[in-house]
C-alpha positions in Angstrom: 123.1 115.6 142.8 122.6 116.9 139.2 124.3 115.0 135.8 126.5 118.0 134.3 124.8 117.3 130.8 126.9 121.2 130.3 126.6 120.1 126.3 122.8 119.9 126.4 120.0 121.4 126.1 118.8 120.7 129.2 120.0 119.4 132.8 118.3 116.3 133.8 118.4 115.7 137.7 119.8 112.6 139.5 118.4 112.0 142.0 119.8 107.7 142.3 116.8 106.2 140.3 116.7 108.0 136.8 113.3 107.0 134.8 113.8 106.5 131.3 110.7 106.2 130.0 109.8 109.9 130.8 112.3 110.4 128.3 111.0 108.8 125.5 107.8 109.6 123.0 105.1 107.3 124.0 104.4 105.1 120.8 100.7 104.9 119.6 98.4 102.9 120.3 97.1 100.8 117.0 94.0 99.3 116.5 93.8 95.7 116.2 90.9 95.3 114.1 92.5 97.4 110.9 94.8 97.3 108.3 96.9 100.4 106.4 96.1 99.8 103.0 99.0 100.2 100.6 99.0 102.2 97.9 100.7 104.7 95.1 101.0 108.3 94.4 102.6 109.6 91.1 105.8 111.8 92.0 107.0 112.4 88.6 106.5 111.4 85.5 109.1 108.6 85.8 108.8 107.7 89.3 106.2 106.5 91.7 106.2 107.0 95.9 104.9 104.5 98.0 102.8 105.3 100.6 100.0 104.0 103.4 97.2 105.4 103.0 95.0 106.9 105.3 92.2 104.6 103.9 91.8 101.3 106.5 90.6 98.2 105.4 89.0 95.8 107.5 89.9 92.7 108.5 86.7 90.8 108.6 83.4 92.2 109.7 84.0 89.2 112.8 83.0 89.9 116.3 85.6 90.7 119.1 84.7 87.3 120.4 85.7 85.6 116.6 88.3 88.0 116.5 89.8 86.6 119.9 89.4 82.9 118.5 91.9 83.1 115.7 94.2 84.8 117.8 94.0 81.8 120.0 93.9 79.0 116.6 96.5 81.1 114.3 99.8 78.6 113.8 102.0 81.5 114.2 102.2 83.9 117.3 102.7 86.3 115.1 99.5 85.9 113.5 97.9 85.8 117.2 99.2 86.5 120.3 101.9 89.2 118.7 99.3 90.6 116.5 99.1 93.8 117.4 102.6 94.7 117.3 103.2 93.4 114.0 100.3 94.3 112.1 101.3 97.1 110.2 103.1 94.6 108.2 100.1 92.6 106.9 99.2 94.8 104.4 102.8 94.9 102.5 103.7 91.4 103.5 100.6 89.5 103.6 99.1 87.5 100.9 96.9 90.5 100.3 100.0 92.6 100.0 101.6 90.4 97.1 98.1 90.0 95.1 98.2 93.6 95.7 101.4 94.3 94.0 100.4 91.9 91.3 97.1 94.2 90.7 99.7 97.0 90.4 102.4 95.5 88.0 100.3 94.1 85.7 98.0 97.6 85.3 101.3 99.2 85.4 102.5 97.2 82.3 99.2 98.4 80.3 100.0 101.3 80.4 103.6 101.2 79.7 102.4 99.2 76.4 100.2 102.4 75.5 103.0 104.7 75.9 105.4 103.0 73.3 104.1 104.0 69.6 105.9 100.8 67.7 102.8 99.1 69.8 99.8 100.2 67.8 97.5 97.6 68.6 97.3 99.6 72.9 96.4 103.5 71.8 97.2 105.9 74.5 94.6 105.9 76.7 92.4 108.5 77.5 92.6 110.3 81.2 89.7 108.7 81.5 90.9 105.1 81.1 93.9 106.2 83.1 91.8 107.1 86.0 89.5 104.0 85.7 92.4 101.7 85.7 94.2 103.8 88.4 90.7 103.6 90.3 91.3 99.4 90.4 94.7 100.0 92.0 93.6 102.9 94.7 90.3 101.1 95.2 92.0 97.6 95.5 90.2 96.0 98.8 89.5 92.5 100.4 87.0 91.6 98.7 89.2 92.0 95.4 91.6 90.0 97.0 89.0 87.6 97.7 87.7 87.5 94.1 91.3 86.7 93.2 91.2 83.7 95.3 87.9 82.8 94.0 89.4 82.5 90.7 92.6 80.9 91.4 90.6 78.2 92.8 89.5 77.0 89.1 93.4 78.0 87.7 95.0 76.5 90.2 97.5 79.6 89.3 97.8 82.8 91.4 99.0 85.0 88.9 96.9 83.8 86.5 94.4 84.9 88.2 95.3 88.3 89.0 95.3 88.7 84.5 91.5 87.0 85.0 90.5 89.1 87.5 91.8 92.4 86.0 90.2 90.8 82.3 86.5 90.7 84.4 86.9 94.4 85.8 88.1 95.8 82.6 85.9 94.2 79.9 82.7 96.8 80.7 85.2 99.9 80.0 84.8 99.9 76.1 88.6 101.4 75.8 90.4 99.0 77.9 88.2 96.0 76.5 89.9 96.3 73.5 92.8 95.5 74.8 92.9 93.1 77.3 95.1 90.6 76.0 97.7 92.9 76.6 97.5 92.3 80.2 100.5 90.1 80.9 101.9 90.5 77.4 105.0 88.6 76.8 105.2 88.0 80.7 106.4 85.0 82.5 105.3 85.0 86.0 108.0 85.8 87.5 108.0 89.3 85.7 105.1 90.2 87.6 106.3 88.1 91.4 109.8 89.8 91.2 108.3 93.4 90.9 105.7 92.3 93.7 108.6 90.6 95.7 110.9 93.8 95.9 107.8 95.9 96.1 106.3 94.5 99.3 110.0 94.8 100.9 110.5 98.4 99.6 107.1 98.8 101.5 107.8 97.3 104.9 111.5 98.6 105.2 110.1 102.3 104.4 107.0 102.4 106.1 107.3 99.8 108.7 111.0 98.4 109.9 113.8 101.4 109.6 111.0 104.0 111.2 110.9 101.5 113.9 114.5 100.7 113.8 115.2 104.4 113.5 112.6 104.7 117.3 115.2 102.2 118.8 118.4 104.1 118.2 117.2 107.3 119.0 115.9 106.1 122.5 119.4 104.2 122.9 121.1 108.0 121.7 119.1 109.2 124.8 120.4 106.7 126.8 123.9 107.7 125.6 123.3 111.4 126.3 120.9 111.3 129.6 123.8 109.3 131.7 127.1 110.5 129.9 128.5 111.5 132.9 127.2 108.7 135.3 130.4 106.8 136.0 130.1 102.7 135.9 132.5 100.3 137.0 133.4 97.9 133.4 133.6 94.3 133.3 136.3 92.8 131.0 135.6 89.1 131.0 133.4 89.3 133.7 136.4 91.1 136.1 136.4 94.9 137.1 138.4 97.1 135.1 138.9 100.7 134.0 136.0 102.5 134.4 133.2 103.9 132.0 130.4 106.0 131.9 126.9 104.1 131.2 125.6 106.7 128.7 129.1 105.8 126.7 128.3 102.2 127.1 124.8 103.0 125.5 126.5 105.1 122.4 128.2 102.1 121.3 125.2 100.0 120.7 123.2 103.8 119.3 126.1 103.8 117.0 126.6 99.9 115.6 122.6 99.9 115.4 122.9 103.1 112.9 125.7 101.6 111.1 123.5 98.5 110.2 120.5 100.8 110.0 122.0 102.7 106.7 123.9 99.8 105.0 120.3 98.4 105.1 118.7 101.9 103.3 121.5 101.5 100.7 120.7 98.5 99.7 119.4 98.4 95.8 116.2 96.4 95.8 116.0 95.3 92.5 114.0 94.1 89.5 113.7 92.3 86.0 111.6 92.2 83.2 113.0 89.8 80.5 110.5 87.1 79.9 110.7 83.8 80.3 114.2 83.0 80.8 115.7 86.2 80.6 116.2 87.3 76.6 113.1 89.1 75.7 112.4 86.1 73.1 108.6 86.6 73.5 108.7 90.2 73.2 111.0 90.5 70.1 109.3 87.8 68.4 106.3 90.0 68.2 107.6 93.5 67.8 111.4 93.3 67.1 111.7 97.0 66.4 111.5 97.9 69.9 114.6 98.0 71.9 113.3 95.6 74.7 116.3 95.8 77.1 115.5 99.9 77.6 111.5 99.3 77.7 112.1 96.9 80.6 114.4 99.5 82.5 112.5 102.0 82.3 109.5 100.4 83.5 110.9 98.6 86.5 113.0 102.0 87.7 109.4 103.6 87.2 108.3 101.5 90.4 111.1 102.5 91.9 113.6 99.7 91.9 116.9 99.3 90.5 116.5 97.3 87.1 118.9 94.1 86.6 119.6 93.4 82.9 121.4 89.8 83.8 118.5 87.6 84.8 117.1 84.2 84.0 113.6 83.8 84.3 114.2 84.7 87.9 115.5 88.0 89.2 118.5 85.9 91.4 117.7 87.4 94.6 121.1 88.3 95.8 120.1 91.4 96.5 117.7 90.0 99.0 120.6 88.1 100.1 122.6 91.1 101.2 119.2 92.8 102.7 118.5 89.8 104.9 122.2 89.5 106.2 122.2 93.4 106.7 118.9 92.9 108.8 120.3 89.4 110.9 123.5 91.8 111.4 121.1 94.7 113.0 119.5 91.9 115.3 123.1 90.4 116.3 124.1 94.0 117.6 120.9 94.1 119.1 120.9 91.0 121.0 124.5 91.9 122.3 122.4 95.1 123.6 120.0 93.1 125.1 122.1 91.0 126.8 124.2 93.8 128.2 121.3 95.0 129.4 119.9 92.2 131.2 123.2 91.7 133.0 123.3 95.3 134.0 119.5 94.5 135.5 121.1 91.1 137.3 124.0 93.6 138.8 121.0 96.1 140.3 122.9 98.8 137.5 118.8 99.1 136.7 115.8 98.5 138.4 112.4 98.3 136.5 109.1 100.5 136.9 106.2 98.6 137.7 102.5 98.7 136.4 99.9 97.8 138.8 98.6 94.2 138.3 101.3 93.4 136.6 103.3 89.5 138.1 106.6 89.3 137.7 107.2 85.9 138.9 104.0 82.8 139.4 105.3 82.3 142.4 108.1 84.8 144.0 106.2 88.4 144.8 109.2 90.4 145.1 110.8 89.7 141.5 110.4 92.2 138.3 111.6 89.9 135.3 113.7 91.7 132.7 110.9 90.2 130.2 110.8 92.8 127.4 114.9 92.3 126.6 113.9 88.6 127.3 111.5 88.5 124.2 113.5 90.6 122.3 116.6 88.5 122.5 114.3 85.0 122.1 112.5 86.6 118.9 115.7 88.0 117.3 116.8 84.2 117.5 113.8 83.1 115.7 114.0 86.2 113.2 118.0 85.3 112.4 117.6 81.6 112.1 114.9 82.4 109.4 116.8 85.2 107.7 119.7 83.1 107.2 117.7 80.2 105.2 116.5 82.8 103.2 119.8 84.3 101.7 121.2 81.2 101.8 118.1 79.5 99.6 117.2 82.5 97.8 120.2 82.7 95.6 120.1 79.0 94.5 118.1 78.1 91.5 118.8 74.5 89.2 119.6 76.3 85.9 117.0 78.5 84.7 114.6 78.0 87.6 113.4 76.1 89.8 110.3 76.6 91.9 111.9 76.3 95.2 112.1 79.7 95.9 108.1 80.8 95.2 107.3 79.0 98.4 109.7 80.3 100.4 109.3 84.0 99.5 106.3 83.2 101.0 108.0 83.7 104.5 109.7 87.0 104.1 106.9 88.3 106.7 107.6 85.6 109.5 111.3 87.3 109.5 110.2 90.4 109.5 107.7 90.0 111.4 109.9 88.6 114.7 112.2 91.4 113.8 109.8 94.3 114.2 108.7 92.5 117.4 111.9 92.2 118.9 112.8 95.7 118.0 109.2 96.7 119.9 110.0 94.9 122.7 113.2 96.4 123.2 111.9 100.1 123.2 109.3 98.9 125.5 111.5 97.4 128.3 114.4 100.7 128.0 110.9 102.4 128.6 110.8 100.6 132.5 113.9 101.4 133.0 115.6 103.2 136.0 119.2 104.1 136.8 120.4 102.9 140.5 123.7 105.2 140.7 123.2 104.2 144.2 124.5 100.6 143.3 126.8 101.6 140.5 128.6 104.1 143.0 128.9 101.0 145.5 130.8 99.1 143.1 133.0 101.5 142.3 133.8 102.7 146.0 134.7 98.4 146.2 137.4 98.5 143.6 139.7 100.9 144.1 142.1 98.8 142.3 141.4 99.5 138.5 143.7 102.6 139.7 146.4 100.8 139.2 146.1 101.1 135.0 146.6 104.5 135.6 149.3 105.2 138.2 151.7 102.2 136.6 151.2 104.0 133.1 152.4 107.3 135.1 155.3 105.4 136.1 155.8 104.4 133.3 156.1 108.1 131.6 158.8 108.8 134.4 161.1 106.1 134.0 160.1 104.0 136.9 162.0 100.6 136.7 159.0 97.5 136.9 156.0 99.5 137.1 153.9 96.8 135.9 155.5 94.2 138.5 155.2 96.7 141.3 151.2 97.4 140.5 151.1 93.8 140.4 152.0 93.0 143.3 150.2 95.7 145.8 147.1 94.8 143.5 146.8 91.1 142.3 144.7 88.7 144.9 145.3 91.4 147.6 142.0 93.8 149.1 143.1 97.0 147.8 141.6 100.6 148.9 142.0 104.4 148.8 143.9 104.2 151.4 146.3 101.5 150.2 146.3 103.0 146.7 147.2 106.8 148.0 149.5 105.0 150.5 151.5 103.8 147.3 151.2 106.9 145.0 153.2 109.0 148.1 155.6 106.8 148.2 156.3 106.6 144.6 159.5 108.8 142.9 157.5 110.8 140.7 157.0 114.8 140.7 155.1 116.4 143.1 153.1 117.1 140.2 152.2 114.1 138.8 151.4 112.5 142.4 148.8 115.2 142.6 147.3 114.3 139.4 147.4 111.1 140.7 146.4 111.1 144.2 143.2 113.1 142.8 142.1 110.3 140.7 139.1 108.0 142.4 137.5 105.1 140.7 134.9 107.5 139.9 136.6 110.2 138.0 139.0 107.9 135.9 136.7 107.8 132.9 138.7 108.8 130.6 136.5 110.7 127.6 133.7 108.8 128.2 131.5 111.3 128.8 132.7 113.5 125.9 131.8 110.7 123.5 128.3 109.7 124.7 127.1 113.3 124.4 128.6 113.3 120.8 126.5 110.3 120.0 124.1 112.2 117.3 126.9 113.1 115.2 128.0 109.5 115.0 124.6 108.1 113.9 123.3 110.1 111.3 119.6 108.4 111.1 117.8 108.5 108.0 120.9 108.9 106.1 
């Protein structure tokens, strides 16, 4: 037997187990030892791209055998036994990512100062001053971030530090010493944390959770196109009805998944740069010739964010808000999918490949636990229940500020984190899996009575008194079968026509356009849009 994929490029065979994972691109394998290093390349003149470079940094210079230590003493699994799955988000979201960002913001600022010519006291600086300061940022390592620490140890102030720090590695460049008050001029804190903030998110979303959310909907599109025409018996509240196709069944979650997917890219990470509580009193108290307002905007859209003029000391973080509800809503369609799935691999719809050595059960042999969809599900819980504190905190600050939110920022990675791992997982598992049209076609052949949607609706059409009532009773409580059902269709006062149609319908052809709208399942997504 062959699937008539007639729309595709390609036929792919049936032979009753179909292997998805020789469908899919392998993902690579990552090291665990390394970290991309973050970093920026100039665009435009008025714009800057982030990027990972190609530059690693390494953790620690620890043995494998310290290395497998704090996996087995890190608090969170994410941190150790999930390491390797998540890591590519330590170097946006990590501590090191936000000192990072700080390092960057605070240079950044510099240099804006030197470009506005009401500021006379910061000349423009020379290319080379513009390469030595853009050297700190490119060359940013550990050990920086290390020196940082070292520093904030005696302030007993993190971004204090970063302005100490950035003081030390400027004050041997005789241009930039002259000038190294201006680091963090006019600044609260929060100027610089709010850049860093939406700058380690822009970071992880772009490199790091819609490429991977983008891997999951494509191999759930080629779900949706490799079984379009495999016919599957549905289950409305658990009972059989009409029938399906899988690979439809499949599109549906390809095509919920996208629409989460792009409401998340259009989100507007944003930014503010007002001072202390919002009214530039700092700045026009020293210069109040400049026009303050349009300075800020055009240095925060310069990082690439989207500036917010209405602000207190904090940026509000509603936009995070909406970003972390966009991002729960992905994992709620996603669990759904999981779920479905599971159930499918409960009804024998799927069986699982193996890999030698692996146990699926402690103590049953035979059993092959559905444990990828399993951890997906469990860590999309975790992921949701943390996502929700955060837009529901986030947002809430007494008056001007409070503090509350600066150590709960601190867990935008935990979220993210169990997201990215759930979303792995999931790819993983769809990987094992194989099609059984052996026991799909057995349920089908067993419930000849979801005909009966179609032949009283026929009835209907041709003025057939009770048609309902009459289906009802051949079909409710009683075994019904092809022969019982065509035994009823003959005796029926329809056309000879229409009891053709009818008598040529099996459980297994009465899909409806199932199949039609699984193979369309690319022009519903539009990834990366």
């Amino acid at each position: 037997m062959e699937l008539n994929l007639s729309s595709m490029a390609t036929k792919i065979p049936c032979s009753g187990l179909i292997p998805i994972r020789s469908l899919l691109n392998p993902s690579k394998s990552l090291s665990h030892h390394h970290l991309p290093r973050v970093s920026f390349s100039v665009s435009s003149p008025h714009s800057l791209k982030l990027m990972t470079s190609t530059k690693l940094i390494a953790m620690a210079s620890a043995s494998s055998r310290d290395f497998e230590m704090s996996n087995l003493t890190a608090l969170s699994p994410l941190d150790g036994r999930y390491w390797g799955k998540v890591k590519d988000l330590a170097s946006s979201m990590s501590e090191f990512g936000l000192i990072y960002f700080r390092v960057l913001v605070e240079i950044k600022w510099l240099i804006k100062l030197s470009n506005i010519p009401q500021v006379t006291e910061v000349p423009s600086f020379s290319k080379e001053a513009h390469k030595y300061l853009q050297g700190i940022i490119d060359g940013f390592s550990m050990d920086d971030a290390l020196q940082v620490k070292k520093i904030e140890r005696v302030t007993n102030h993190d971004v204090k530090a970063v302005e100490y720090f950035l003081k030390q590695k400027c004050e041997s460049h005789p241009e930039i010493a002259k000038v190294l008050e201006f680091f963090h001029f006019a600044c609260t804190s929060e100027d610089i944390n709010n850049l860093s903030h939406a700058l380690m998110l822009q970071e992880a979303l772009s490199s790091v959770i819609l490429p991977t959310m983008d891997e999951l909907i494509k191999s759930i599109s080629l779900m949706a196109k490799s079984f379009a025409y495999v016919p599957m018996l549905s289950r409305t509240h658990g009972q059989p009805a009409s029938p399906t196709t899988l690979g439809k069944e499949m599109a549906i979650f390809a095509v919920r998944l996208s629409v989460e997917r792009r409401y998340l890219s259009e989100t507007k990470i944003k930014g503010k740069f007002a001072g202390a509580v919002g009214n530039y009193n700092a700045h026009i108290s020293a210069y109040s010739n400049i026009d303050w307002p349009h300075v800020a905007e055009e240095f925060v859209t310069s990082l690439g964010l989207t500036f917010n003029p209405y602000v207190t000391q904090i940026e509000p973080h509603d936009y995070m808000a909406r970003l972390f509800n966009t991002i729960s809503q992905f994992n709620n369609v996603l669990i759904d999918f999981d779920r479905d799935i599971w159930s499918y691999i409960s009804l024998g719809y799927f069986k699982q490949i193996t890999k030698a050595g692996e146990i699926g059960s402690s103590t049953m042999p035979h059993k092959v636990n559905p444990i990828d969809f399993e951890n997906s599900e469990g860590n999309l819980g975790k992921a949701n229940a943390e996502l929700a504190f955060l837009s529901m905190k986030l947002p809430i600050s007494r008056m001007q500020r409070d503090l509350t939110d600066s150590t709960v920022l601190r867990n935008m990675g935990g979220a993210l984190g169990h997201s990215l791992l759930a979303y792995k997982s999931a790819i993983q598992g769809i990987g094992k899996l194989q099609v059984n049209e052996a026991r799909l076609k057995d349920d089908l052949d067993h419930t000849w009575e979801v005909l009966a949607e179609p032949i009283q609706t026929v009835m209907r059409r041709y003025g057939v008194p009770e048609p309902y009532e009459k289906l009802k009773e051949l079909t409710r409580g009683r075994a019904v079968n092809e022969e019982s059902i065509r035994k009823f269709i003959k005796s029926l006062e329809l056309p000879e026509e229409a009891k053709d149609q009818l008598l040529k319908l099996t459980p297994h052809t009465y899909v409806g356009a199932a199949a039609a709208l699984a193979l369309a399942v690319d022009d519903a997504v539009h990834l990366g849009h």
